[in-house]
C-alpha positions in Angstrom: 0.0 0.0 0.0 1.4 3.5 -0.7 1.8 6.3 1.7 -0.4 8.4 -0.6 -3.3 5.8 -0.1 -2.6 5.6 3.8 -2.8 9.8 3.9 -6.4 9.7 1.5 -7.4 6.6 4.1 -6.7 8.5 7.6 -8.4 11.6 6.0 -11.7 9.6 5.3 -11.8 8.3 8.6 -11.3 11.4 9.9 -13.6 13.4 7.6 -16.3 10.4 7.6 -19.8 11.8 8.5 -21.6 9.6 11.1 -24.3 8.1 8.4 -24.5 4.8 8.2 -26.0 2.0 6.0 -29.9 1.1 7.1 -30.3 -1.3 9.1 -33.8 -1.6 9.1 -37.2 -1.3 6.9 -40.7 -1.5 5.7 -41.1 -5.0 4.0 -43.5 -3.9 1.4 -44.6 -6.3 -1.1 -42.8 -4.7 -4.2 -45.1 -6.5 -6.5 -45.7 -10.5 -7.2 -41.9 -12.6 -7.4 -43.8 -15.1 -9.5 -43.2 -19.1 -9.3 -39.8 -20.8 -8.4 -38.0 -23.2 -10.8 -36.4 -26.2 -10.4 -38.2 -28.2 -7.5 -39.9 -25.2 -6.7 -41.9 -25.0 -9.6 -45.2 -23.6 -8.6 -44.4 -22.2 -5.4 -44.6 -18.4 -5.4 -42.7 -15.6 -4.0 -43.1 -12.2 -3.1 -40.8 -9.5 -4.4 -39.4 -7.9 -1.1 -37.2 -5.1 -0.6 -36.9 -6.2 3.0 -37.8 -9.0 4.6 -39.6 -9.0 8.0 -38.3 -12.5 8.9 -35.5 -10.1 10.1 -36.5 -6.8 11.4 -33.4 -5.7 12.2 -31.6 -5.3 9.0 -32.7 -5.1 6.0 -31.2 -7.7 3.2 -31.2 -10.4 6.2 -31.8 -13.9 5.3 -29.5 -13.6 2.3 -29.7 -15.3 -0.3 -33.3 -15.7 -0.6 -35.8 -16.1 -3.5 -37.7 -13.3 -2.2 -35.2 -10.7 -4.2 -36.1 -12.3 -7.2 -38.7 -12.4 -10.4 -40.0 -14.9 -12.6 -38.3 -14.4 -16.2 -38.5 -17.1 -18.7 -35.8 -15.8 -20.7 -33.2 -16.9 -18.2 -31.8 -20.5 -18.0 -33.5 -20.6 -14.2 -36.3 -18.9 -15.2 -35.5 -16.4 -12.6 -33.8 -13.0 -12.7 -32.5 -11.1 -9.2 -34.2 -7.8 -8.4 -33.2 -5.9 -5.5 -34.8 -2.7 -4.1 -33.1 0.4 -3.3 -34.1 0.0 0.0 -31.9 -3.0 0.3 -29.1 -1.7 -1.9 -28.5 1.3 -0.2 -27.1 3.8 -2.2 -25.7 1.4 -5.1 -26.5 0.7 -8.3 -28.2 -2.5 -8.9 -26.6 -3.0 -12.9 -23.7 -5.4 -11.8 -26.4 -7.9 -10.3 -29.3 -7.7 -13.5 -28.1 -9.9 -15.3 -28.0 -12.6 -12.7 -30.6 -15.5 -12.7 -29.9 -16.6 -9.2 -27.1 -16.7 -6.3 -23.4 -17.6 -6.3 -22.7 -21.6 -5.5 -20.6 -20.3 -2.9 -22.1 -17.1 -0.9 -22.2 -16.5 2.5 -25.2 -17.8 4.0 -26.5 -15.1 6.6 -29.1 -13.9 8.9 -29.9 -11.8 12.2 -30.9 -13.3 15.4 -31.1 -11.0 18.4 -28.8 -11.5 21.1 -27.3 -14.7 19.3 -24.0 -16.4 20.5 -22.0 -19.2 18.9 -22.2 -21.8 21.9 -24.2 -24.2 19.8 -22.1 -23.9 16.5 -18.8 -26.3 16.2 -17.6 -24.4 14.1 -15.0 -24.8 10.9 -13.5 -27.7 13.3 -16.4 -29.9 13.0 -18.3 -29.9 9.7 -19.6 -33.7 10.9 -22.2 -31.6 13.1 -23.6 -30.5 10.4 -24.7 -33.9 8.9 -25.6 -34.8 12.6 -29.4 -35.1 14.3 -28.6 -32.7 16.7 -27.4 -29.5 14.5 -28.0 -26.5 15.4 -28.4 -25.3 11.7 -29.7 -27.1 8.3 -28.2 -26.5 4.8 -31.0 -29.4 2.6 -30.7 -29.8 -1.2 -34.4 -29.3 -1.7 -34.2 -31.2 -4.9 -32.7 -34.4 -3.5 -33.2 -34.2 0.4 -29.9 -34.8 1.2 -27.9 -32.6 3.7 -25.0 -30.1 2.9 -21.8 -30.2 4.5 -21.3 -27.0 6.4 -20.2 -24.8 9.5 -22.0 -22.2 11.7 -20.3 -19.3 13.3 -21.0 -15.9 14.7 -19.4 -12.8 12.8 -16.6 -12.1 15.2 -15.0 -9.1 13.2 -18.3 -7.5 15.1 -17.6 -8.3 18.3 -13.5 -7.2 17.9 -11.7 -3.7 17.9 -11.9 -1.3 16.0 -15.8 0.2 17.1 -17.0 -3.9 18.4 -20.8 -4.0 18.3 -22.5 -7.0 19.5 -25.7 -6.1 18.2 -24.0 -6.6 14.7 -22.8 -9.6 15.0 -24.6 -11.3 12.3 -25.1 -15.3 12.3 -23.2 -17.0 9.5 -23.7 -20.4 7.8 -20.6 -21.6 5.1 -20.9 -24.8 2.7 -17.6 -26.3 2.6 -18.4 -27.8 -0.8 -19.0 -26.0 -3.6 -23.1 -26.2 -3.7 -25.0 -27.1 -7.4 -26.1 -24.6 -9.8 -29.4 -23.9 -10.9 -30.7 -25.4 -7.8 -32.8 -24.3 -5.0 -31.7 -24.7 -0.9 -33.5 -24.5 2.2 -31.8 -22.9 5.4 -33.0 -23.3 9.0 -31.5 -22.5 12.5 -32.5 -24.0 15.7 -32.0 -24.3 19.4 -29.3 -20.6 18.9 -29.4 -19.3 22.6 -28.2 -15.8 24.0 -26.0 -13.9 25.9 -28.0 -15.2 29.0 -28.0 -19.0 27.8 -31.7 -18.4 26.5 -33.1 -19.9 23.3 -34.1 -17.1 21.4 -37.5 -16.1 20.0 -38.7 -16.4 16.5 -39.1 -12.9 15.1 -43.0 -12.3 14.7 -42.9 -12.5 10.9 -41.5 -15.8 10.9 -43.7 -17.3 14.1 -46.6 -16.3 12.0 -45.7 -18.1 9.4 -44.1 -21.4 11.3 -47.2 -21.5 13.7 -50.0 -20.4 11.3 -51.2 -17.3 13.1 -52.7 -14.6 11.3 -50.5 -11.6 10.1 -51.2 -8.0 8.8 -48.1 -8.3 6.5 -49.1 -9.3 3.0 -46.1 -10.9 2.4 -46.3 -13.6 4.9 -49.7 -14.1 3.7 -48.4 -14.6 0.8 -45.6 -17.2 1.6 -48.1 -19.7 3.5 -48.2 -22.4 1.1 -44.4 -21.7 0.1 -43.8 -22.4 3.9 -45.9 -25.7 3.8 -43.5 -27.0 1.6 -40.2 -25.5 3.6 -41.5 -27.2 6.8 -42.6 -30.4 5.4 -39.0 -31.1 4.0 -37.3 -29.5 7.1 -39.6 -31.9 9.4 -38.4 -35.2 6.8 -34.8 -34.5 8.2 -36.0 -35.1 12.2 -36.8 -31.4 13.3 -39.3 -30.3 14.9 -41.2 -27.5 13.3 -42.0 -25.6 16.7 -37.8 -25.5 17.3 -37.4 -23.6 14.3 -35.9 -20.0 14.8 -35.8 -19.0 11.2 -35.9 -20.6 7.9 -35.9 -19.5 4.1 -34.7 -20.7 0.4 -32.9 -19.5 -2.4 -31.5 -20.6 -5.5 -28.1 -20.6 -7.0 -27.4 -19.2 -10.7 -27.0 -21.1 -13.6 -23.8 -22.3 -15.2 -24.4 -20.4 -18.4 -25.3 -17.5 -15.8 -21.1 -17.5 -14.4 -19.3 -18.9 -18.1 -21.4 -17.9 -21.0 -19.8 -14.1 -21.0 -16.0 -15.4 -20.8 -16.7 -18.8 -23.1 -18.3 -15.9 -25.8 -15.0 -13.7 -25.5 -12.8 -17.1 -26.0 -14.6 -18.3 -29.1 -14.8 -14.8 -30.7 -11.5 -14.1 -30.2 -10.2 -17.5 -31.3 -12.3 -17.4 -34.9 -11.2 -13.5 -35.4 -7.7 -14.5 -34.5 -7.6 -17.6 -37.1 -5.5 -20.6 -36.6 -2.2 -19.4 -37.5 -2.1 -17.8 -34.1 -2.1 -14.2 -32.4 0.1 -11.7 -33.8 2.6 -10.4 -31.0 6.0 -8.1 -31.5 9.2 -7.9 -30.2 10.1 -4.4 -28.1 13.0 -4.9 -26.5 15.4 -8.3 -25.7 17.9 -8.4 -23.0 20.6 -10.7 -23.3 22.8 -12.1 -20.6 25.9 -10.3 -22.4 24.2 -7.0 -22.3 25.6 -4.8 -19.4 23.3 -4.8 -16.2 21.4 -7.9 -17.3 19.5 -9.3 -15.1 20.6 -12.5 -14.0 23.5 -13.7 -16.4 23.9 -16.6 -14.9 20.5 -18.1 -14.9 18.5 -15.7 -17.5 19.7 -15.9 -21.1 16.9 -13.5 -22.4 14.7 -11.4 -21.2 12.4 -10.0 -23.3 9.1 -7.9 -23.9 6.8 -7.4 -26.5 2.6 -7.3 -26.8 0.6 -9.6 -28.5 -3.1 -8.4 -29.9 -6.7 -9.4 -28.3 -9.8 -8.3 -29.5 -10.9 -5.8 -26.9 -14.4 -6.3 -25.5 -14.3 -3.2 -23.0 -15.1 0.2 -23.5 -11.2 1.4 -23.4 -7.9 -0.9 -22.9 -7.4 1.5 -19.7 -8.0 -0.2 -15.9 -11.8 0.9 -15.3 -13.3 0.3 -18.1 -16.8 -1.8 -18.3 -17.8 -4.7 -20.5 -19.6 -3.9 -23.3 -22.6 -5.7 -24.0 -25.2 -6.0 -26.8 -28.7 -6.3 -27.1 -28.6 -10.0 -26.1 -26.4 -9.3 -23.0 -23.7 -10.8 -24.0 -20.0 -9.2 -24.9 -19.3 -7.5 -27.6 -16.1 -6.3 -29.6 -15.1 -2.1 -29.0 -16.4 -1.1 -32.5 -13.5 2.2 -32.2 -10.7 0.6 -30.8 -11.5 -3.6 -32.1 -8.0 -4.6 -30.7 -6.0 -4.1 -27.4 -1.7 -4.8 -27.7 -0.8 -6.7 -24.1 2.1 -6.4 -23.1 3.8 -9.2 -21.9 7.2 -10.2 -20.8 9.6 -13.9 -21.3 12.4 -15.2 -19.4 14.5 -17.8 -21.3 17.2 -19.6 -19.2 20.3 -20.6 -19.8 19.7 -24.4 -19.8 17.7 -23.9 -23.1 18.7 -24.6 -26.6 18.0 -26.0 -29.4 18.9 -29.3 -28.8 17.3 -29.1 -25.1 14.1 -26.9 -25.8 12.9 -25.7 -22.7 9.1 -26.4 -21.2 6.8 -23.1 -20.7 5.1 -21.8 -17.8 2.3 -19.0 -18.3 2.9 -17.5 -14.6 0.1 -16.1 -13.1 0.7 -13.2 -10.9 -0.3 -12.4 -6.8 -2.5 -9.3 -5.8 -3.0 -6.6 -7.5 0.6 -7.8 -8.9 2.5 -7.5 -12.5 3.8 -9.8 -14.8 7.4 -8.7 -13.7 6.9 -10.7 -10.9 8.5 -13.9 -13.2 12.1 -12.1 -12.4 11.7 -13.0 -8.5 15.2 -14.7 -7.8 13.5 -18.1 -6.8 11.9 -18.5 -10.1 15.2 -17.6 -12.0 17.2 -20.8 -10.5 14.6 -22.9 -10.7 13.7 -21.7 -14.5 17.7 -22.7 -15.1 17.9 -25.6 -12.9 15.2 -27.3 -14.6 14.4 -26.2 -17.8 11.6 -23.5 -17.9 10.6 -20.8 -20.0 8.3 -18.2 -17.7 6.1 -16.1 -19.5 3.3 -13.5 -17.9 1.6 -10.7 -18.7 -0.9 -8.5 -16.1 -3.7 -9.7 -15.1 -6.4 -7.0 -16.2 -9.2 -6.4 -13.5 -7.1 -7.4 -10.7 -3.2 -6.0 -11.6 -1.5 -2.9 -10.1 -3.2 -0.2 -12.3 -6.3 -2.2 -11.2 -5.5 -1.5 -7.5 -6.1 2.3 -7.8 -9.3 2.1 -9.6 -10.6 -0.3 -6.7 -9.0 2.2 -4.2 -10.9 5.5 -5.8 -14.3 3.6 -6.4 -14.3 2.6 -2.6 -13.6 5.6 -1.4 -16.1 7.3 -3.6 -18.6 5.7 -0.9 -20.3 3.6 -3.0 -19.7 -0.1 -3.5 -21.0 -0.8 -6.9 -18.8 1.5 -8.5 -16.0 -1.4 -8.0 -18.0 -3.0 -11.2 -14.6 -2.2 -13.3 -12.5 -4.9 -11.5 -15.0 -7.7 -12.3 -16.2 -6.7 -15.8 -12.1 -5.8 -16.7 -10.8 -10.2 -15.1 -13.4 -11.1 -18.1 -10.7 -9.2 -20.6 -7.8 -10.1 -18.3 -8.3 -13.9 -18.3 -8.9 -13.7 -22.4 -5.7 -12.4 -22.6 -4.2 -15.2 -21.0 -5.5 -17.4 -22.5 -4.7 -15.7 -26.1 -1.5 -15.5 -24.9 -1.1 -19.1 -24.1 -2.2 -20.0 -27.3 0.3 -17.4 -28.9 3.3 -19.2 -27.1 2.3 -22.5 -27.9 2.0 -21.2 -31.8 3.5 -18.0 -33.2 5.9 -17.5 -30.5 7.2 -20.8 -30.9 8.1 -20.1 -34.5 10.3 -16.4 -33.9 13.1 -17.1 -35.6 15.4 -16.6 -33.0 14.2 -18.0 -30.0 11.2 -20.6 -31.2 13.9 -23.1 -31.7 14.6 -23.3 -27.8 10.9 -23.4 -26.7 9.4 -27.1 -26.3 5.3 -25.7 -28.0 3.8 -29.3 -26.4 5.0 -28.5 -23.3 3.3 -25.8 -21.7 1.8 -25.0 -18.5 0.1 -22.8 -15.7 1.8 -21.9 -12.4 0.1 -19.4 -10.2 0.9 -18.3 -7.0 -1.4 -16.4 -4.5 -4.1 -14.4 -6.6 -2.4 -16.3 -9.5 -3.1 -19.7 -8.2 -7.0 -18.0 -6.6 -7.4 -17.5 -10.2 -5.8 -20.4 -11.6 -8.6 -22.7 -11.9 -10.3 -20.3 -14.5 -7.9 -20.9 -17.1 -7.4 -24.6 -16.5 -11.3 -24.3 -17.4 -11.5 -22.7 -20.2 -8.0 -22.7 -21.9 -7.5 -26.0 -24.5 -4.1 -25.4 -25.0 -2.7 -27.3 -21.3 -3.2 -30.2 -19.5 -1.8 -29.4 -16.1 -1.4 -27.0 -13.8 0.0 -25.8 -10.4 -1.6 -23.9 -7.6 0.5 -22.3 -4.9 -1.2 -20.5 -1.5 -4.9 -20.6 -3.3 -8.4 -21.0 -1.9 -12.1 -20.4 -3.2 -14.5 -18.7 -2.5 -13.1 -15.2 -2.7 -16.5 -14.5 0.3 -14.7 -16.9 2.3 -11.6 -16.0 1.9 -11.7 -11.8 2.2 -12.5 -11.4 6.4 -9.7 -14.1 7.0 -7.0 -12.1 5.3 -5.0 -9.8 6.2 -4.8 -8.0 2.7 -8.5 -7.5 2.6 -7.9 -5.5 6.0 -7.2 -2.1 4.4 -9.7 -2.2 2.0 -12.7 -3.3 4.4 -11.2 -0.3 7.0 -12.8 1.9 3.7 -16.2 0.1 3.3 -16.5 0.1 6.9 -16.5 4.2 6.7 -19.6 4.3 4.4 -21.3 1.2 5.5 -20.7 1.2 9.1 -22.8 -1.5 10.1 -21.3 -5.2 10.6 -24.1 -6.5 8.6 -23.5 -4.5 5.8 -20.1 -5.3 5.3 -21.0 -9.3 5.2 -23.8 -8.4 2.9 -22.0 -6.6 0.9 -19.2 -9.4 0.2 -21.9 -11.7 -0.5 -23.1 -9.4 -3.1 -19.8 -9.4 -4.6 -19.3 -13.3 -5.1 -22.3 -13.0 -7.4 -20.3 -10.9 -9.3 -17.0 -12.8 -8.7 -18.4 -16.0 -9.9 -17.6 -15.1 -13.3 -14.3 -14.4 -13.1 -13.3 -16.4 -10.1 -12.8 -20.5 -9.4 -16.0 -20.4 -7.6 -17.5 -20.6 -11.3 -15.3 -23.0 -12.5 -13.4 -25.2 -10.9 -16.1 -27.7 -10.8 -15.0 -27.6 -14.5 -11.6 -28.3 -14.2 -11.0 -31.9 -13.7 -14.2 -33.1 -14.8 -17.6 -31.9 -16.3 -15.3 -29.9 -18.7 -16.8 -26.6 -20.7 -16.8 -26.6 -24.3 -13.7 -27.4 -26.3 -11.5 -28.1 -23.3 -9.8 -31.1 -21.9 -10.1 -32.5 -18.4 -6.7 -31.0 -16.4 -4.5 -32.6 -13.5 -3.8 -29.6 -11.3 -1.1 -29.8 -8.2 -2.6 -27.1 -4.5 -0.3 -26.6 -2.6 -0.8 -24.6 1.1 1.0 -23.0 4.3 -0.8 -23.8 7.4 -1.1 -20.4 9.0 -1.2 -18.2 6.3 -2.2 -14.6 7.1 -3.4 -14.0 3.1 -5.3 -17.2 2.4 -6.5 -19.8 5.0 -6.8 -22.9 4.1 -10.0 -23.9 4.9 -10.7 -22.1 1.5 -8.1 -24.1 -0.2 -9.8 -27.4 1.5 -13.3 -26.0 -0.4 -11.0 -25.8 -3.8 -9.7 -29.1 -3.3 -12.6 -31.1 -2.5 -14.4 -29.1 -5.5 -11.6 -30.8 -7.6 -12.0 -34.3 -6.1 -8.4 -34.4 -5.3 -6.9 -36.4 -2.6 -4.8 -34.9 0.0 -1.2 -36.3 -0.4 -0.1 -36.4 3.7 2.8 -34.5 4.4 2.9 -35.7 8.0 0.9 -32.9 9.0 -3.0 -33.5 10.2 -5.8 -35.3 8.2 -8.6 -33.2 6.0 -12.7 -33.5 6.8 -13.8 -35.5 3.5 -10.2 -35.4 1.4 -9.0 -38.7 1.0 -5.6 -39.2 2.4 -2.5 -40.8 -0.3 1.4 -41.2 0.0 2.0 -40.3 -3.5 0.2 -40.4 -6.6 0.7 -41.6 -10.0 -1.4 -39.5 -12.3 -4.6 -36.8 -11.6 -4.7 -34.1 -9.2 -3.6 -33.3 -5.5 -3.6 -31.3 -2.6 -1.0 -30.7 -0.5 0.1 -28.6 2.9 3.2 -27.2 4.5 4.0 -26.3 8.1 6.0 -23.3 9.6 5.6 -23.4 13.0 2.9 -21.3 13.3 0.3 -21.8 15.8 -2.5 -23.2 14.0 -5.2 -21.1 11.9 -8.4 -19.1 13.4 -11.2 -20.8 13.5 -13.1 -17.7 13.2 -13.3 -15.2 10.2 -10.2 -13.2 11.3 -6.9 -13.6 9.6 -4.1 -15.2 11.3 -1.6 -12.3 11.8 0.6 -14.4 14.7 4.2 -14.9 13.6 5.8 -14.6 10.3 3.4 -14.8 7.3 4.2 -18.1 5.4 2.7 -16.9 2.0 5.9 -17.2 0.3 7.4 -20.2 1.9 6.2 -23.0 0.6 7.6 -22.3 -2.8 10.9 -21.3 -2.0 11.4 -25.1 -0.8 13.7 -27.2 -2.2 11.4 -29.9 -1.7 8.4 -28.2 -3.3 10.5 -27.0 -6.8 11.1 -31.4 -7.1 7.4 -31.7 -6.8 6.3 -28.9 -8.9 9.1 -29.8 -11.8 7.7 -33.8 -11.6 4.1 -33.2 -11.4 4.5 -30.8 -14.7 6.4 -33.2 -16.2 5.1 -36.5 -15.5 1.7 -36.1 -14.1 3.3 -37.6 -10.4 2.5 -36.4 -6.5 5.5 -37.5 -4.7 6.4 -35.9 -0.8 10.0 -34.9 -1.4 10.3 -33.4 2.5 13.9 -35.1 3.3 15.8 -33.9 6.7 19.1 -34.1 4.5 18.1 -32.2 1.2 19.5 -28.7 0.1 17.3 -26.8 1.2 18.7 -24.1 3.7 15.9 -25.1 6.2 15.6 -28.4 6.1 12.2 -30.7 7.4 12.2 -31.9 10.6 12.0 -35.5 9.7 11.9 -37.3 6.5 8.1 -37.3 4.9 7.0 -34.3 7.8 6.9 -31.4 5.8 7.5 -28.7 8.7 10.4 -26.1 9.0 9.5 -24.4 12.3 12.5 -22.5 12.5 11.2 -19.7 9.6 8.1 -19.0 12.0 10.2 -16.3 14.4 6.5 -16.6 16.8 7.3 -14.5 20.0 6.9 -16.6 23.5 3.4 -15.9 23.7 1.9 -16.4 19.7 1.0 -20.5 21.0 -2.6 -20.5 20.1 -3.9 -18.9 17.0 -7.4 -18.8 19.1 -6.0 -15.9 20.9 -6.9 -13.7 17.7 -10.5 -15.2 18.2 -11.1 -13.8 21.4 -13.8 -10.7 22.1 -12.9 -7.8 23.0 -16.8 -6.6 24.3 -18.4 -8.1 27.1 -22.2 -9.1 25.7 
């Protein structure tokens, strides 16, 4: 972060007017919702703006059908409306052109009072599949249960400004849940502060115990509810236990693909199958004075290659363009964009030992000069890779500053720039893949040491977040790496320690807790098209369009302060890989293996740390481990075989090169890079309140 953003952030804290978001409102009918699809065909919903079921705040449950419309043009036959009531001051555009709710949102309500001693928490997903949960997650189309946890929102009950009366209660899925298909959420036996079970707001008694109500839109929900409590009641509750229950249904496929998958095939045909143009602006040989690494970097060179530009300018905030059929369409003024891009070659390669390629994908808000960290150099040299990157539009460093300005501007749907701008950012990537495995690898004076049916991804961070949305859609790979990643982005946010400046500026215009969760879950509707919530369920399997199935290698820190792990768990178990043991601790529902000979894995290192928050803060104890797993000798032998060969083989040795070794052959730990102070033992700690209820 720069010190010119840290002077514009104290001055909007201190300038902030006391205004906050609403936290409460009139219901009001809005007009008729129409009929639900999938298995709730025929059941109708009211179009609310709020919903009484929680009085409190406004946009609580979330997601529910009752901020949607019947529209037959969509694959659900639903279209999201919300009111400006529940919106606040944004703009609803980003969300129109959504036919239901992301796979992988935050499930959240409002329950006076409420305390987490009946929720187990990220530590014991089995409760959720048990008789005596608390909370209910049901596929409403099969009647099966959904693995998930329950927890209280504890950034609400911390410093800065705790509020308990904010503290919002949270349900997550831990698998990736179905599109197009409609959920039923129900809490029970929640108690307060005093140990009391707390009351069913009035809205929802009427409607659980059939008394009469002045508020048309319960009214209108009675027979929707029949069906609610009838398959609620098949699991084992009882109906008079119930605190709060609702449904919603998740968006299509086509809803999260169909805008990227267009861009791909467009700009395939248009760029024909000789391959995308690209030029040569500078090369740096390791001979030239001040090269950069003469000893493992033979060239270094930059150049653009041309996309067909589907935005309304190649500058960071621009917006999609769409036609009449809502779908992207090419700039008509300015039809093509020049990327640049940037390619280390080492000095292993020639052209008698052609070297393999690795598209590189970048970390937050990052660059595609990233490649030329020293770690990648020697392992580019030691084993034979080519790195190539270019920025990742929507989410690189001039992206940073747009996202900055539109926050501060108070409003949270101006951000719409960094999701519509990844669609144009992942087309490039996957354009330029293609142009490395074609035109590139015919330049006359270095094709000849560049191996074309060799060629890879490797992301690390944001770059391996984002990973799994090439590996869907790009045809031109078959495996790929994953370093420090996670899904869904919802999850992932309150538990890092990056999102922390940025939420310090929502928090300034939306003030209330609430908000801020609702808000986030508003935004993974969004992310879902541009994010591996949408698509990693397409990676190994149930592949899109044109593309082959991948083998993809996650690999994890416990204890990292940017991305926990209990996101990359979700990714992993969304990718049916099996957890290859590292000596470490076992996974809920990832199968444990020694080593594997083809497919995917996942994977975890150890530094010592003290564990992971259970809650939705980010570990900040000790040194950050981010980095660390890649730097490891043992990791670069993994990462070089699994490209290679397809293998998953724990390389942790107590005797290998690495300058901090394991602790024991097959335990992947290396404590000593942790530097904890005497008192960081329990990661816990960070868990703790700081307001008595």
């Amino acid at each position: 972060m720069t010190r010119t953003w840290l002077t514009f952030l104290s001055a909007l804290l201190v300038s902030a007017c006391t205004t906050s978001s609403n936290t409460t409102g009139t219901a009001g009918t809005g007009g008729a919702g129409g009929e639900g699809g999938g298995s709730g065909a025929g059941l109708a919903y009211p179009l609310l703006d709020c919903d009484p079921l929680v009085p409190e705040f406004c946009g609580y449950p979330f997601p529910s059908n009752v901020y949607t419309v019947e529209d037959p043009g969509t694959v659900t036959g639903r279209r999201v409306r919300f009111g400006d009531e529940f919106l606040r001051n944004n703009d609803s555009t980003p969300w129109d052109y959504s036919d239901g709710f992301s796979a992988g949102s935050p499930i959240l309500t409002y329950l006076l009072n409420a305390t987490d001693d009946v929720f187990g928490g990220v530590t014991d997903i089995d409760q959720s599949l048990s008789g005596s949960s608390p909370t209910m997650l049901l596929d409403a189309e099969t009647g099966e249960l959904v693995p998930h946890f329950a927890q209280m929102d504890t950034q609400a009950l911390q410093d800065p400004g705790p509020n308990p009366n904010e503290s919002g209660s949270m349900i997550r899925p831990v698998v990736r849940l179905k599109d197009d298909h409609r959920y039923i959420v129900a809490f029970r036996n929640v108690t307060n502060f005093e140990g009391e079970v707390i009351e069913a707001s009035e809205a929802f008694t009427a409607l659980r115990d059939g008394t009469p109500s002045e508020d048309e839109s319960i009214e209108a929900r009675r027979d929707l509810y029949e069906d609610i409590f009838e398959k609620i009641e098949a699991k084992g509750w009882s109906r008079d236990e119930i605190q709060i229950a609702w449904d919603f249904n998740t968006a299509s496929d086509e809803n999260n693909t169909r805008w990227l998958l267009h861009m791909r095939d467009t700009a395939f045909e248009l760029i024909g199958e000789d391959g995308p143009e690209y030029t040569i602006t500078s090369v740096e040989a390791s001979t030239d004075e001040g090269a950069i690494d003469p000893t493992n970097i033979a060239y270094r060179i930059f150049g653009t290659f041309r996309v067909p530009l589907f935005m309304s300018s190649p500058d960071a905030g621009s917006l999609l363009l769409l036609d009449e059929n809502e779908m992207p369409m090419i700039n008509e003024e300015t039809p093509w964009a020049d990327i640049p891009f940037e390619v280390l070659i080492p000095q292993s390669a020639s052209a008698e030992n052609p070297a393999s390629m690795i598209e590189y994908g970048h970390g937050l808000f990052g660059e595609k000069e990233q490649i030329q960290s020293g770690h990648f150099r020697s392992f580019m040299n030691e084993y034979n890779y080519v790195f190539f990157g270019a920025d990742m539009q929507g989410m690189s460093d001039p992206d940073r500053v747009v996202v900055e300005e539109k926050l501060a501007s108070g409003k949270f749907s101006d951000v719409q720039p960094m999701w519509d701008r990844l669609h144009q950012g992942f087309l490039n990537h996957l354009v330029m893949l293609r142009m490395m495995k074609t035109t590139f690898a015919e330049d006359p004076m270095f094709g000849s040491m560049l191996n074309p049916d060799e060629v890879y991804y490797h992301g690390i961070s944001q770059g391996g977040i984002m990973g799994p949305v090439i590996l869907a859609t790009s045809p031109d790979i078959d495996r790929g790496a994953l370093g420090v990643m996670g899904q869904p982005y919802s999850f992932l946010l309150f538990r890092s320690v990056d999102f922390d400046p940025f939420l310090l500026v929502i928090r300034v215009f939306y003030q209330d807790y609430r908000m801020n969760q609702l808000l986030i879950g508003l935004a993974q509707m969004l992310w879902d098209r541009v994010e591996p919530n949408g698509y990693s369920h397409h990676v190994t399997e149930n592949n899109l369009p044109g593309v082959n199935p991948k083998e993809v290698l996650m690999r994890v820190a416990i204890g990292d302060h940017q991305v926990t792990t209990f996101a990359g768990h979700i990714m992993a178990r969304t990718m049916k890989a099996p957890h290859l043991t590292t000596g470490l601790r076992d996974i809920w529902e990832l199968d444990p293996v020694t080593s594997t000979s083809s497919g995917s894995f996942y994977t975890e290192l150890d530094f010592g740390l003290a564990g992971e928050p259970n809650c939705n803060v980010p570990m900040s104890q000790c040194r950050d481990p981010h980095e660390w797993p890649r730097r490891r000798e043992a990791s670069r032998k993994q990462l070089d075989e699994f490209l290679r060969n397809g293998t998953g083989t724990n390389h942790c040795l107590v005797d290998d090169a690495d300058s901090e070794p394991a602790v024991a052959d097959g335990v992947c730990s290396f404590p000593s890079l942790s530097e904890c102070d005497p008192d960081e033992t329990d990661a816990q700690d960070l868990c703790v309140w700081d307001v008595e209820p």
